[in-house]
C-alpha positions in Angstrom: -5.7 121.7 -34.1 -4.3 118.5 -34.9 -0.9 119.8 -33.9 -2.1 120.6 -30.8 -3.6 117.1 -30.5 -0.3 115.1 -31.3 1.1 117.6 -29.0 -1.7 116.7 -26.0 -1.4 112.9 -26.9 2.4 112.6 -26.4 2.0 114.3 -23.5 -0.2 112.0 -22.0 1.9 109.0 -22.6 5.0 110.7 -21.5 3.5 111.0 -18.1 1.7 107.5 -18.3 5.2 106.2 -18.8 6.7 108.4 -16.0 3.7 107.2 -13.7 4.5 103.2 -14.7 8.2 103.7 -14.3 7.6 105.4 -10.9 5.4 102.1 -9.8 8.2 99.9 -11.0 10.9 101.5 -8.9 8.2 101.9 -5.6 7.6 97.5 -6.3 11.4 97.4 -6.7 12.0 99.3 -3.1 9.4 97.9 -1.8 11.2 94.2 -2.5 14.7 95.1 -1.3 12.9 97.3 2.1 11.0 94.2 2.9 13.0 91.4 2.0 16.9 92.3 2.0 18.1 88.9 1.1 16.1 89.1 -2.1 18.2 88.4 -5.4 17.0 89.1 -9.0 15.3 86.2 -9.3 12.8 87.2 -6.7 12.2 90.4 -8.0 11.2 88.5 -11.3 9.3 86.3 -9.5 7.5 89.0 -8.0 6.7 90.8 -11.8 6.2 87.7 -13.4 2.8 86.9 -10.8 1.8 90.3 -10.8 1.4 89.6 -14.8 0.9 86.0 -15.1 -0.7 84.9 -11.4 -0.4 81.3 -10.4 -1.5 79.6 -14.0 1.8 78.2 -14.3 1.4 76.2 -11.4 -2.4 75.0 -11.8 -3.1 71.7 -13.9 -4.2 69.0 -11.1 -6.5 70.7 -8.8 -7.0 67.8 -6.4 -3.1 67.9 -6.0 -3.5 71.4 -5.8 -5.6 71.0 -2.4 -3.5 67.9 -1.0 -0.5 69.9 -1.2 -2.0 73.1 0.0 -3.0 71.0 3.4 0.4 70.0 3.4 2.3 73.0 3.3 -0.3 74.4 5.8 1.1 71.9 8.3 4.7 73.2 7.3 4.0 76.7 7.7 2.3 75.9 11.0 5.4 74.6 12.8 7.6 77.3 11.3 9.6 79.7 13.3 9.3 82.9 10.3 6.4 84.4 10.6 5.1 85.6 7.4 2.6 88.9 6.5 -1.1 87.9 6.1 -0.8 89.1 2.7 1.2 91.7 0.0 1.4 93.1 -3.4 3.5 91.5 -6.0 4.6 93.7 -9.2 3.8 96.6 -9.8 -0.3 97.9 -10.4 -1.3 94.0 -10.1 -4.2 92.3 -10.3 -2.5 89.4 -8.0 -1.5 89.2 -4.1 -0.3 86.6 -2.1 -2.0 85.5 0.5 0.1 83.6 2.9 -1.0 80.0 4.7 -0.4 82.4 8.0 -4.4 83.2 7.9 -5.3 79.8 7.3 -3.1 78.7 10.4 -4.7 81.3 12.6 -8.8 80.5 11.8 -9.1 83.6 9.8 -9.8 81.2 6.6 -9.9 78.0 5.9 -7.6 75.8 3.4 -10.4 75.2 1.1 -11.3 78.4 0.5 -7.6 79.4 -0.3 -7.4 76.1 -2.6 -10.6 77.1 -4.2 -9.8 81.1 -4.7 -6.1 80.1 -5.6 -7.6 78.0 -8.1 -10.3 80.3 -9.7 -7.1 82.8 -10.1 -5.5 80.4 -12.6 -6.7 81.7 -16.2 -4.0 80.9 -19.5 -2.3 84.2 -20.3 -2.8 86.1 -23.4 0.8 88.2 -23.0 2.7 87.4 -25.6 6.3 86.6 -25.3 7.8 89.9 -26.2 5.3 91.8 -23.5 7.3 90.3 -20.9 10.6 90.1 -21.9 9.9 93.7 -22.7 8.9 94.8 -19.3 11.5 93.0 -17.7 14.0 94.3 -19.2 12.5 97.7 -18.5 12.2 96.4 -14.6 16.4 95.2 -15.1 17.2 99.0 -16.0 15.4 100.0 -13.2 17.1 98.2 -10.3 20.4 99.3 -12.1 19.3 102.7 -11.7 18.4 101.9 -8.0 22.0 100.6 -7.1 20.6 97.3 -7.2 24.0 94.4 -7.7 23.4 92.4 -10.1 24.9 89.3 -11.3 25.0 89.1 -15.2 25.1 85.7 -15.6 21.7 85.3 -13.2 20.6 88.1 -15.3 21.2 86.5 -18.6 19.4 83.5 -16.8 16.7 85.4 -16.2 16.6 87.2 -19.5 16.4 84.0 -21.2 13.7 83.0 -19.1 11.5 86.4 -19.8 12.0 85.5 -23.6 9.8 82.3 -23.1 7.7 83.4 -20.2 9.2 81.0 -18.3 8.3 81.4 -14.2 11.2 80.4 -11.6 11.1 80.2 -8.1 12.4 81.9 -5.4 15.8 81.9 -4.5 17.8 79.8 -2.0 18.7 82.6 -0.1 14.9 83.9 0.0 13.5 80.8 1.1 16.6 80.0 3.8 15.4 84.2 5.0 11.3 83.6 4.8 10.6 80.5 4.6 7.8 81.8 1.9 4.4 79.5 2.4 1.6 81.4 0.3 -0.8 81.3 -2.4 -1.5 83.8 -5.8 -4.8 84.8 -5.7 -6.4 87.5 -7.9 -6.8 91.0 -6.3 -10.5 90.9 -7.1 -10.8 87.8 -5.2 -8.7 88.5 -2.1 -10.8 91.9 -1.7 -14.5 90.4 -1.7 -14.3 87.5 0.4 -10.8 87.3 2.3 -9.6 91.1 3.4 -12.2 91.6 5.6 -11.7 88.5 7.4 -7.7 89.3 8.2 -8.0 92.7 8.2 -10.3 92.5 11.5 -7.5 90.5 13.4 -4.9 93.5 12.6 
């Protein structure tokens, strides 16, 4: 009986692992289908909000708004277009929701300040959670055919070791021209997917 337990129990976390692995590679395609200019560092970034969200950012919330109203302005006269929203990560609890619905009517500023702010909570991961995962999410995008620099890697490692966050890369931002906010997934789908999803 208990053999047959232990037996039943590895088992299950064998195919929980396969499962999470499976969702790592799908986040990782996802990245380089969507975004072909990508480099490592944006795949972090995406991983590191799906675990983190925007805390890192949030400590002035006034500033938070002014510079949200500013970048709105940006994104308005920009020639990328950007989605509405997207995943980040893998199985998060995060999207980004870009300035693109703001600029069209579909919400307003405020309520992307205010949601973007609510979504800021400290983070209980401990160091060795994410370094962990991201070196889990390094093997992956080997095992994709993914090039990678070592010595962005090593950056990057370094970074996972203190759960660090870093932006995006110059290449990403010169290729999308990224202008969005990380709200939680909870949020987004009470009070904002309905409103962009009826101007698809």
């Amino acid at each position: 009986m208990k053999k047959s337990l232990y037996l039943l129990l590895t088992l299950t976390l064998l195919l929980g692992c396969r499962a999470e692995q499976q969702d790592i590679r799908d986040a990782i395609e996802r990245q380089r289908n969507d975004y072909p200019q990508s480099t490592v560092q944006d795949v972090y970034k995406s991983f590191y909000q799906a675990h983190f969200g925007a805390e890192h950012m949030i400590s002035d919330t006034s500033a938070v708004r002014a510079y949200l109203l500013y970048e709105v302005e940006v994104a308005a006269a920009d020639s990328v277009i950007n989605p509405y929203y997207e995943p980040v990560g893998a199985n998060s609890a995060y999207v980004r929701v870009y300035l693109r619905g703001v600029n069209e009517g579909l919400l307003s500023a405020e309520q992307l300040a205010d949601a973007f702010i609510r979504s800021a909570k400290p983070s209980d991961m401990p160091q060795q959670a994410w370094a962990d995962e991201w070196s889990r999410i390094v093997q992956t995008m080997r095992e994709t055919g993914w090039e990678i620099d070592d010595e962005e890697c090593a950056m990057l490692t370094e970074a996972a070791q203190n759960n660090y966050a870093v932006h995006h890369s110059q290449a990403y931002r010169n290729a999308y021209h990224p202008h969005y906010r990380i709200v939680r997934k909870d949020i987004f789908d009470n009070e904002f997917k309905h409103l962009i999803n009826k101007s698809l």
